[in-house]
VOMINU-607782 format. One record per residue (C-alpha): residue number from 1; residue in three letters; z, y, x. Coordinates in nm, 3 decimals, m for minus. Example, Ala and Ser with C-alpha at 12.3 -4.5 7.8 and 13.67 -1.06 7.14 Angstrom:
2
> 1 / ALA / 0.780 / m0.450 / 1.230
> 2 / SER / 0.714 / m0.106 / 1.367
//
This chain:
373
> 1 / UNK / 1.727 / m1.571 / 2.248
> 2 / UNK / 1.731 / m1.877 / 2.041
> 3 / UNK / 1.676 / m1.919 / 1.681
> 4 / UNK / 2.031 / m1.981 / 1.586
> 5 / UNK / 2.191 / m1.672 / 1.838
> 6 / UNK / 1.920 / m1.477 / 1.642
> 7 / UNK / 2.045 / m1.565 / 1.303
> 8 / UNK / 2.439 / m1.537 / 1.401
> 9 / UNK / 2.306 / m1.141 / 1.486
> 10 / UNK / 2.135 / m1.123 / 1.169
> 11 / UNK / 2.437 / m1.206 / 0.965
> 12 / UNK / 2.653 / m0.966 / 1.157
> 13 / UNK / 2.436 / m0.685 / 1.086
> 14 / UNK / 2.514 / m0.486 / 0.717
> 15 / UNK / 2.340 / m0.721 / 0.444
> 16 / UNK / 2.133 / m0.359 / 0.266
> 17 / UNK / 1.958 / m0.363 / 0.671
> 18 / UNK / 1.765 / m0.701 / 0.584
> 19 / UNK / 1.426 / m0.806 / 0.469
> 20 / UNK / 1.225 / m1.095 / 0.424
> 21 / UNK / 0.870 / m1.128 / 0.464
> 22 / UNK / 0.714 / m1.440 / 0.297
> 23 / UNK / 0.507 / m1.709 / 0.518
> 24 / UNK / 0.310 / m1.999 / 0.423
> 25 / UNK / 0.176 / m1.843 / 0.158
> 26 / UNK / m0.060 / m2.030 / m0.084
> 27 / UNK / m0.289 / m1.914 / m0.380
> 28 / UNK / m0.421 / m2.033 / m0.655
> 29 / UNK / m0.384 / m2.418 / m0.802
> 30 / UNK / m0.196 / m2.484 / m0.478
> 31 / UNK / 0.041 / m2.194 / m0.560
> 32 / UNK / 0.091 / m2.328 / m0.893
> 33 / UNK / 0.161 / m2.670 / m0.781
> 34 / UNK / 0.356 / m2.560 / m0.538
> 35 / UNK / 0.593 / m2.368 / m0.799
> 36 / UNK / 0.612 / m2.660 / m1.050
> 37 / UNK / 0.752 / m2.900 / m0.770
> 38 / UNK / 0.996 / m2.570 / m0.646
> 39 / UNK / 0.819 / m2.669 / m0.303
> 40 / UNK / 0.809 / m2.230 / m0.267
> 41 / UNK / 0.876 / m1.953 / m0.442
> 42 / UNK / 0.618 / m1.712 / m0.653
> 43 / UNK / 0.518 / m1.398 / m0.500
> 44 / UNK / 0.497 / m1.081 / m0.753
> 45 / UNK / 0.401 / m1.334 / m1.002
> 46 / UNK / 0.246 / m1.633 / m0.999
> 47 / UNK / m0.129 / m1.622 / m0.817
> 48 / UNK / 0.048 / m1.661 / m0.466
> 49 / UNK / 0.348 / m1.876 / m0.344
> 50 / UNK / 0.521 / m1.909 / m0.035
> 51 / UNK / 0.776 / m2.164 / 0.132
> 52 / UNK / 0.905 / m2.004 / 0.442
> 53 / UNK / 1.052 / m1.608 / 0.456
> 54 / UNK / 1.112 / m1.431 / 0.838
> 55 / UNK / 1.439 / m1.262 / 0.786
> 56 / UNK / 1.393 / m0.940 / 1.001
> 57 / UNK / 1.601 / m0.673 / 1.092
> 58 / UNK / 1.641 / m0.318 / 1.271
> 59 / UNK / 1.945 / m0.416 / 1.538
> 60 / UNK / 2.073 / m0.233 / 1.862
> 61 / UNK / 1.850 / m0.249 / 2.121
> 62 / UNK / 1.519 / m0.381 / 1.896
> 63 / UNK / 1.455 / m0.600 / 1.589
> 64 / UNK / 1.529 / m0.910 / 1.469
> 65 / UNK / 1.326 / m1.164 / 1.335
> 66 / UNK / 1.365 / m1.575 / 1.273
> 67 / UNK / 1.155 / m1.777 / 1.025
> 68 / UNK / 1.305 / m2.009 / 0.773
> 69 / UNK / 1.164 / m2.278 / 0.519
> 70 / UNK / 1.347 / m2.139 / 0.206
> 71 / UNK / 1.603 / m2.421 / 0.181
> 72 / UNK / 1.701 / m2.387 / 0.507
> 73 / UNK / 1.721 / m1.970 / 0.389
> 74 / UNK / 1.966 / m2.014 / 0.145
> 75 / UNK / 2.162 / m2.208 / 0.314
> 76 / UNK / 2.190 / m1.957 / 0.621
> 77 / UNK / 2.277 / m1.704 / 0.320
> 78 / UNK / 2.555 / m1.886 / 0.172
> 79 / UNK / 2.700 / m2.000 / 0.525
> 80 / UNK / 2.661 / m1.627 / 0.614
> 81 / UNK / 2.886 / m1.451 / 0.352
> 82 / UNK / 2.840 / m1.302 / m0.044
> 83 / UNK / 2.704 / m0.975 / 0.112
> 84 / UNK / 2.442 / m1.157 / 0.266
> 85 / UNK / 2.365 / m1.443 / 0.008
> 86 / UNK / 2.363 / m1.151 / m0.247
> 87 / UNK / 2.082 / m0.936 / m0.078
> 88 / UNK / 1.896 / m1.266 / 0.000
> 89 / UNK / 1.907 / m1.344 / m0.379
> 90 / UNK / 1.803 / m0.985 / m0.449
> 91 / UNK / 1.494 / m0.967 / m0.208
> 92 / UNK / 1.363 / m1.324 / m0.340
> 93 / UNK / 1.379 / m1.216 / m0.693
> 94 / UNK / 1.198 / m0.846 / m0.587
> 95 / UNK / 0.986 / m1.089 / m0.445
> 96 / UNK / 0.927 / m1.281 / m0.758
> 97 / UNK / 0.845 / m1.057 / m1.006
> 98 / UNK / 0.579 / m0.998 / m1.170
> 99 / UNK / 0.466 / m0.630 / m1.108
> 100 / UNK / 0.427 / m0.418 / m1.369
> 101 / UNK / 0.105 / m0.268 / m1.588
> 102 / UNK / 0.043 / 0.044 / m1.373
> 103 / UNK / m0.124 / 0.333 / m1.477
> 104 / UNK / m0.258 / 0.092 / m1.747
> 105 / UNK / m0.367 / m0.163 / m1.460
> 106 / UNK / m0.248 / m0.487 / m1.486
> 107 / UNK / m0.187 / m0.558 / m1.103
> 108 / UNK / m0.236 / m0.951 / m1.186
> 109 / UNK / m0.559 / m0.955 / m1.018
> 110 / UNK / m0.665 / m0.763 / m0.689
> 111 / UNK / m0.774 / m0.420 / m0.778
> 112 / UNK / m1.024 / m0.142 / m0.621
> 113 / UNK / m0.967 / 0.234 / m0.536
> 114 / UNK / m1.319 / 0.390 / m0.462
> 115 / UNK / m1.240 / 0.710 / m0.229
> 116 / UNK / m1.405 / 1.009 / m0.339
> 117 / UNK / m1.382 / 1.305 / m0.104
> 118 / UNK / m1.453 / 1.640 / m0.230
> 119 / UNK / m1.424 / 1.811 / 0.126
> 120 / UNK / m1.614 / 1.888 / 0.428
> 121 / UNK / m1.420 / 1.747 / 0.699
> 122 / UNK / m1.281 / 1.407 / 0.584
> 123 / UNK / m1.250 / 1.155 / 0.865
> 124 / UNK / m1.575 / 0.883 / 0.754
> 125 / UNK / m1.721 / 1.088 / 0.415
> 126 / UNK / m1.699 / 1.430 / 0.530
> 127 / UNK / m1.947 / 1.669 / 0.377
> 128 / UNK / m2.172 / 1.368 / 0.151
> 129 / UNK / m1.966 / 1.454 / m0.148
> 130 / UNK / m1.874 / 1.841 / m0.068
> 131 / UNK / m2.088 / 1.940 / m0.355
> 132 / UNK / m1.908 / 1.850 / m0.697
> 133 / UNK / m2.202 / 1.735 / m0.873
> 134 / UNK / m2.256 / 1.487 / m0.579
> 135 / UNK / m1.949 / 1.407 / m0.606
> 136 / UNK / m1.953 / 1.306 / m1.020
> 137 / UNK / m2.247 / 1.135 / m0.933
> 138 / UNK / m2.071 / 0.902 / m0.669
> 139 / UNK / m1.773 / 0.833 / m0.863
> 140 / UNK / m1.990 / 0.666 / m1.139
> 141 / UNK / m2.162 / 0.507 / m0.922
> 142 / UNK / m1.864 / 0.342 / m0.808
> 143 / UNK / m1.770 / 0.341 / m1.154
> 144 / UNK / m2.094 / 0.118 / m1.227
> 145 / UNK / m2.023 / m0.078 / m0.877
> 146 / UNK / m1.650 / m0.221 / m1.028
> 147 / UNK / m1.423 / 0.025 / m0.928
> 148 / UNK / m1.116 / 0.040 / m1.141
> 149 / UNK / m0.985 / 0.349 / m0.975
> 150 / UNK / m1.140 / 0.649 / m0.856
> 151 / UNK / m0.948 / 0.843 / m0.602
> 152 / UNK / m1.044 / 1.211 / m0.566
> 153 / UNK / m0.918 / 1.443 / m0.283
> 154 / UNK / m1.019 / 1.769 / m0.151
> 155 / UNK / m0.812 / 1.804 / 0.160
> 156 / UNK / m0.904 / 1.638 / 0.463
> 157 / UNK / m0.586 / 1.454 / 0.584
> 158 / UNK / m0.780 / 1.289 / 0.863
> 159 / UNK / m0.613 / 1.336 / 1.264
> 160 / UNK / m0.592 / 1.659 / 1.359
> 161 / UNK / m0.675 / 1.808 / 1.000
> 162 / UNK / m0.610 / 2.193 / 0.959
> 163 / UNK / m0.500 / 2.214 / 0.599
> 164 / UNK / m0.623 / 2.436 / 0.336
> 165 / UNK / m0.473 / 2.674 / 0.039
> 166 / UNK / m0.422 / 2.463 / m0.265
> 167 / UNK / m0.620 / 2.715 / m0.413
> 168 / UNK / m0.898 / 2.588 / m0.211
> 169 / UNK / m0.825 / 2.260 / m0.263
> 170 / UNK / m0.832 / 2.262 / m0.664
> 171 / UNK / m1.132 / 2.490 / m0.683
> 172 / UNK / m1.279 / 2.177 / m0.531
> 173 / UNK / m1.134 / 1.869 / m0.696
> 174 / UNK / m1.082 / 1.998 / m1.053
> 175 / UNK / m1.456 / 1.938 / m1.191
> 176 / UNK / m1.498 / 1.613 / m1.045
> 177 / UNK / m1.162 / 1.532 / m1.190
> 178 / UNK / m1.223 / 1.660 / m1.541
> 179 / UNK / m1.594 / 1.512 / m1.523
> 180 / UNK / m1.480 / 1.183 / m1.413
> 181 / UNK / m1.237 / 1.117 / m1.629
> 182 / UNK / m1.421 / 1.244 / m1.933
> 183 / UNK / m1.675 / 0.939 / m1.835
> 184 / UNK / m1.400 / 0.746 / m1.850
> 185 / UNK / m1.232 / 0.642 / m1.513
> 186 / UNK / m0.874 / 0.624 / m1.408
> 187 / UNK / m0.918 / 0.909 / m1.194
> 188 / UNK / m0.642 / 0.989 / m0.912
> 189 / UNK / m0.579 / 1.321 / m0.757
> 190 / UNK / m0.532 / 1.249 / m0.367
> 191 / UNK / m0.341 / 1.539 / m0.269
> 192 / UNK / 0.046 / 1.661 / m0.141
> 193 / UNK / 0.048 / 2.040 / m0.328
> 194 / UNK / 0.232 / 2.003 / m0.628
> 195 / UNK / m0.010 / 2.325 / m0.823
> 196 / UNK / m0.288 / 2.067 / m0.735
> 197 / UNK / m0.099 / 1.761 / m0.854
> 198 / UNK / m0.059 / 1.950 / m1.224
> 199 / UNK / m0.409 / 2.111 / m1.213
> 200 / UNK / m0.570 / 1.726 / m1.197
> 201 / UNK / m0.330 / 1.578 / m1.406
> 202 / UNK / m0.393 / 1.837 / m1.693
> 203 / UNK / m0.756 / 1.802 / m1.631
> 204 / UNK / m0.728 / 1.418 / m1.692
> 205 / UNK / m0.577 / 1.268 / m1.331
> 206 / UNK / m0.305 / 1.005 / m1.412
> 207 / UNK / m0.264 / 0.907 / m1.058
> 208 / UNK / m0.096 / 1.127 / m0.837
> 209 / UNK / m0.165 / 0.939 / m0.444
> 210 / UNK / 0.035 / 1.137 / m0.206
> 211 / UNK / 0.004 / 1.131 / 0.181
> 212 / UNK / 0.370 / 1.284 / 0.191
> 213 / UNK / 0.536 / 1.028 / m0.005
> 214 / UNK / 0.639 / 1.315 / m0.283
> 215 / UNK / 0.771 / 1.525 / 0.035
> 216 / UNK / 0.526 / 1.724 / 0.103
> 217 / UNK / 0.612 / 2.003 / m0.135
> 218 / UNK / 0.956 / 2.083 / m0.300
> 219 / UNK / 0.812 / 2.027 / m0.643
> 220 / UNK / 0.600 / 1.738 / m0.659
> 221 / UNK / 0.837 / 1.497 / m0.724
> 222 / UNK / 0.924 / 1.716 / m1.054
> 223 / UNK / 0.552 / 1.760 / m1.134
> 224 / UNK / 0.510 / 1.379 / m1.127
> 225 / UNK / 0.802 / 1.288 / m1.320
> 226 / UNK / 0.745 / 1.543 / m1.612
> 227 / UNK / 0.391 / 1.447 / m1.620
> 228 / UNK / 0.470 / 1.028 / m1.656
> 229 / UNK / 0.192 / 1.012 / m1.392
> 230 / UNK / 0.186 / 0.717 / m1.161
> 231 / UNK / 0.200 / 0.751 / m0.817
> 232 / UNK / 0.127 / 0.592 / m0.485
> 233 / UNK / 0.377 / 0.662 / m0.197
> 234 / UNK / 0.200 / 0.679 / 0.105
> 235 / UNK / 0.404 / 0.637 / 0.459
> 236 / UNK / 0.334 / 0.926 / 0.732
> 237 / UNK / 0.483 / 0.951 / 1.063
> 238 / UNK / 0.431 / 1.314 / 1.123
> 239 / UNK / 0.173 / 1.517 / 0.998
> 240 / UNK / m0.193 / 1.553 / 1.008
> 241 / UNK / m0.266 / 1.757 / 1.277
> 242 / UNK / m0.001 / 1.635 / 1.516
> 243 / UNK / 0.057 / 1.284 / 1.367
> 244 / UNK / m0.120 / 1.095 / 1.662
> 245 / UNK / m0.011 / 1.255 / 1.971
> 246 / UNK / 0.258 / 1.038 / 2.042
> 247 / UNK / 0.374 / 0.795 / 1.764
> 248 / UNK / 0.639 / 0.561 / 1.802
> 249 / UNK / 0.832 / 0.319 / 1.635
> 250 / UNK / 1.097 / 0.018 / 1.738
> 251 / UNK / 0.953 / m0.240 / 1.400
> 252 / UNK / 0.674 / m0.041 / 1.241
> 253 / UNK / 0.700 / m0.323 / 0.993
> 254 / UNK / 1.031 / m0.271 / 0.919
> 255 / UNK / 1.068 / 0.103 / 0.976
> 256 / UNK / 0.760 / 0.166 / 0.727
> 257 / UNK / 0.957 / m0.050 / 0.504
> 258 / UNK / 1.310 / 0.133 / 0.487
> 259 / UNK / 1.116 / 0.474 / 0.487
> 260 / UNK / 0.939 / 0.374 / 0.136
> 261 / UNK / 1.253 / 0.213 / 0.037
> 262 / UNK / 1.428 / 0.531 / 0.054
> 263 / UNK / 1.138 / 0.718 / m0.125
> 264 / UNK / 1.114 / 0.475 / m0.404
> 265 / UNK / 1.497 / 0.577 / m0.460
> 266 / UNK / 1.442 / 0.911 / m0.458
> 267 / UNK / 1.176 / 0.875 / m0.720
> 268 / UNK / 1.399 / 0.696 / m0.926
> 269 / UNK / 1.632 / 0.957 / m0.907
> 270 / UNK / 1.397 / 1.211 / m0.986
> 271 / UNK / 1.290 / 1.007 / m1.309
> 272 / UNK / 1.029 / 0.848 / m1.176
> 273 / UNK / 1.030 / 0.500 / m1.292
> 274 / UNK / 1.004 / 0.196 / m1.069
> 275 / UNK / 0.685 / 0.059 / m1.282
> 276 / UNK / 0.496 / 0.359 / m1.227
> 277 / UNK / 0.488 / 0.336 / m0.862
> 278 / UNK / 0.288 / 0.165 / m0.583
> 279 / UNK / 0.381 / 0.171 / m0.195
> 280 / UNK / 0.119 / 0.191 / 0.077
> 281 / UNK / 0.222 / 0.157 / 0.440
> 282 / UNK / m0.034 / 0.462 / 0.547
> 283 / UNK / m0.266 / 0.279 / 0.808
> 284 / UNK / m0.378 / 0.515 / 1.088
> 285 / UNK / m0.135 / 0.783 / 1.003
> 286 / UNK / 0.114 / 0.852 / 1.242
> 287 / UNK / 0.039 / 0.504 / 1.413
> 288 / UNK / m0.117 / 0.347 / 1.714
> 289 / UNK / m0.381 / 0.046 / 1.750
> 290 / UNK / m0.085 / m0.219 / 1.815
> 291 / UNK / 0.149 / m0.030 / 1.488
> 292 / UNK / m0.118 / m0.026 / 1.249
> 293 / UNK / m0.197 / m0.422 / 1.321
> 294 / UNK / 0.186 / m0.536 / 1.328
> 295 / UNK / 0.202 / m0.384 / 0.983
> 296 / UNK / m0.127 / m0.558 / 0.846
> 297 / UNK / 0.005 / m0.886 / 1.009
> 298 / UNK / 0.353 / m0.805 / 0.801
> 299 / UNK / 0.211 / m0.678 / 0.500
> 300 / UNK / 0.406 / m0.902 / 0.284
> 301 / UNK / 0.696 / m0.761 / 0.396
> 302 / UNK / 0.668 / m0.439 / 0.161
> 303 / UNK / 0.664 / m0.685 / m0.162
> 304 / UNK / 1.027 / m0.683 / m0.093
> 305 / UNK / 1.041 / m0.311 / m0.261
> 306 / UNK / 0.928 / m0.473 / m0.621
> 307 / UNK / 0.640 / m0.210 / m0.664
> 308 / UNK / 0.282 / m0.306 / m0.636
> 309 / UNK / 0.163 / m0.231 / m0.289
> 310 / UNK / m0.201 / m0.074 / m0.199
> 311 / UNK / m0.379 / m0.116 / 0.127
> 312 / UNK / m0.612 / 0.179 / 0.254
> 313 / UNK / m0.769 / 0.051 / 0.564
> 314 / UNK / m1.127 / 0.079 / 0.453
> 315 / UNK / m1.346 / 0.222 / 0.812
> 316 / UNK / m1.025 / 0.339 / 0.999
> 317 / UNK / m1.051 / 0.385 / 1.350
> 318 / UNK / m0.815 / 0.082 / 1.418
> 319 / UNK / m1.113 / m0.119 / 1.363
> 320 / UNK / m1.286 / 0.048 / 1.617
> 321 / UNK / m1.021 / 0.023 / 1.830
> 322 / UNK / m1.039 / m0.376 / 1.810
> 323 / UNK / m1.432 / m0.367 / 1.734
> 324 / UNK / m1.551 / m0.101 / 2.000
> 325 / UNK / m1.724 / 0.035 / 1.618
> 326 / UNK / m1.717 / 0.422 / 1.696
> 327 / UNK / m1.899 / 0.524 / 1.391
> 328 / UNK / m1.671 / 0.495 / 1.104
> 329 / UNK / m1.968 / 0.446 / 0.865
> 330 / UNK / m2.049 / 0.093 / 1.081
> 331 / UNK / m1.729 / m0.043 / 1.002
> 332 / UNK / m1.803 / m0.223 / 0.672
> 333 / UNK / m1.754 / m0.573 / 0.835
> 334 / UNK / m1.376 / m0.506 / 0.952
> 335 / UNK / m1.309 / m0.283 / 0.625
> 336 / UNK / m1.410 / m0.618 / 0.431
> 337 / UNK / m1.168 / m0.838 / 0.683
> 338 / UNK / m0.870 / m0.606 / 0.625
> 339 / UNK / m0.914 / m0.634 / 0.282
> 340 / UNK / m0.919 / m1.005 / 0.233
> 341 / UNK / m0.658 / m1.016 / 0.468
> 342 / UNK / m0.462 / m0.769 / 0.215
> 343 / UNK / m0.561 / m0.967 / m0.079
> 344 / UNK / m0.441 / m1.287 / 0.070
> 345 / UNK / m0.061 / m1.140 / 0.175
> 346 / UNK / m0.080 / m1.016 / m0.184
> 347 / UNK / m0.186 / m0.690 / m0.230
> 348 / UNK / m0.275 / m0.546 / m0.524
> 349 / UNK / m0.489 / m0.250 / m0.490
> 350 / UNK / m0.735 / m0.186 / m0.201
> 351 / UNK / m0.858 / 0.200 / m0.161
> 352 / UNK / m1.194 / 0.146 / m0.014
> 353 / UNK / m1.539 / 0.371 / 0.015
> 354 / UNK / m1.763 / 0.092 / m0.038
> 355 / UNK / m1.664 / m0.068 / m0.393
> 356 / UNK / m2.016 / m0.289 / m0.451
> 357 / UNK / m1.918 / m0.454 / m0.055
> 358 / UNK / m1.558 / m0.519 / m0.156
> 359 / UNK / m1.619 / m0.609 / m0.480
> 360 / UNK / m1.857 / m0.902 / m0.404
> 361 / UNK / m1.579 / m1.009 / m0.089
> 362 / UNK / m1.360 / m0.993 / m0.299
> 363 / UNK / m1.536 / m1.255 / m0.584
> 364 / UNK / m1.592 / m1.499 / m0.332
> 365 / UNK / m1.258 / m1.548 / m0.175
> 366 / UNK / m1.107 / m1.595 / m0.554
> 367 / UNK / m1.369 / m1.814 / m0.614
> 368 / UNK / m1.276 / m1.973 / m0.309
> 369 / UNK / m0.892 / m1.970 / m0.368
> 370 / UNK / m0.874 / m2.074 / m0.741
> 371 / UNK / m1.127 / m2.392 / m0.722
> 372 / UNK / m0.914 / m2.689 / m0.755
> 373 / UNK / m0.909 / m2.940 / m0.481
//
């Protein structure tokens, strides 16, 4: 189908189905420059820029998808209708803004998660940090690494997981929460049981990072708002144990996209407001090799929600899958790649278990992207 048959489809289709994902995206003094001439747009602020957007779509029979410098965008908008031109006009401006101080993180700089897991059975850390003192002991270490997050969880959420009581689960999370933050991190409580959620949070958690998106229990969506805690809304085809069987999607892209779309408005319903929550398109769960790397090549397709987004795809087996790396522990190299490929589509936060790796990757490539040319 040619471009312009493409776009005729696209404007047929309701304007609320569309989304635009950013391309020729620059950083830095080029971003800036870029800006002042209005040769692109800004992208959740001002440390990226891009002049081109894919308009993409879920239509009958597949997806959608033609590229357009932004000129050329608005134009197709306008020709196209108000509808359209209006929900153009609204995804460039979610696309614009600057995202919000979250959880008292100001997401103008690429931040790290370090992954603390407090469990037995968790897919790459299982068992090194089962004990709780081990476990203080490696979130301060990560502390001292860089980490400006540290993400605590005591259920295993890996394929295939069996879950356990949230009894269970807080008896093992709730000193390392309570001793971490009382050294002074941002701690957040990785978990989907509400009783956990509260436990954490009163113990000093002001993250709540949920696999379930706030579904996963009738009153976590409640225990988040009263608490004012921030929250990441993770996307999950499935669930653990059976999430990998058979996955399937027509646009993972633009299914994961819709999916956390309709969370964040739920939240927002529930009183949970928009600048206390960050999206992350859940690599690995519920997803195959070729889903989980259409939605890294698409990433900047979520900054179209207006929350911060976070990336998680530090030692996942996808990298295996395109590395032959079986051991999850030997996939530092490919974590690092992911990530920079994150930072660079604009991500915000990157949940990772090596912080002292990422954080060095990480100072090179904005050394690298802000030195004037």
């Amino acid at each position: 189908m040619s471009p312009d048959a493409v776009l005729t489809r696209l404007a047929r289709l309701p304007a609320a189905r569309l989304w635009l994902r950013p391309l020729a995206l620059l950083s830095g003094p080029d971003a800036a420059a870029a800006i002042a001439a209005a040769r692109a747009h800004p992208l959740a602020g001002d440390a990226l820029a891009f002049g081109a957007a894919e308009v993409l779509a879920l239509g009958e029979g597949g997806y959608l998808a033609a590229a357009l410098p932004l000129p050329a965008l608005r134009g197709w908008a306008e020709a196209a209708g108000r509808a359209v031109a209006d929900r153009i006009a609204e995804l460039l401006a979610a696309l614009a803004a600057p995202r919000a101080v979250w959880a008292g993180l100001p997401l103008d700089r690429p931040r790290i998660m370090g992954v603390v897991n407090v469990t037995p059975d968790s897919f790459s850390d299982g068992g090194d940090f089962a004990d709780p003192a081990r476990a203080i002991a490696a979130g301060r270490a990560m502390l001292a690494a860089g980490a400006d997050i540290i993400d605590v969880g005591g259920e295993s959420t890996r394929p295939g997981a069996a879950p356990i009581t949230p009894e269970e689960e807080r008896r093992r999370v709730e000193p390392v929460v309570e001793a971490l933050a009382a050294a002074g991190a941002l701690v957040s409580i990785d978990t989907r049981h509400a009783s956990v959620m509260a436990a954490a949070l009163a113990r000093g958690a002001r993250i709540v990072n949920d696999v379930t998106a706030l579904t996963g229990d009738p009153a976590a969506r409640a225990t988040a708002a009263k608490a004012g805690a921030a929250v990441v809304l993770m996307h999950m085809q499935g669930e653990p144990r059976t999430m990998q069987r058979d996955p399937s999607y027509v646009s993972a892209p633009i299914e994961v996209t819709e999916y956390l779309a309709a969370r964040i408005a739920d939240c927002l319903a529930a009183g949970i407001a928009r600048d206390r929550i960050v999206v992350d398109p859940g690599i690995g769960f519920g997803k195959t090799l070729e889903h989980n790397l259409d939605i890294l090549a698409r990433l900047a397709l979520l900054h179209g929600l207006g929350c911060g987004v976070l990336l998680g795809a530090s030692r996942k087996s996808f990298i295996g899958g395109v590395t032959g790396a079986a051991v999850p522990k030997e996939r530092l190299p490919g974590s690092l790649a992911a990530a920079l490929y994150g930072v660079a589509q604009g991500v915000h936060i990157l949940r990772v278990h090596d912080v002292a790796e990422t954080r060095q990757a990480l100072a090179v490539w904005r050394g690298i992207a802000e030195t004037r040319r």
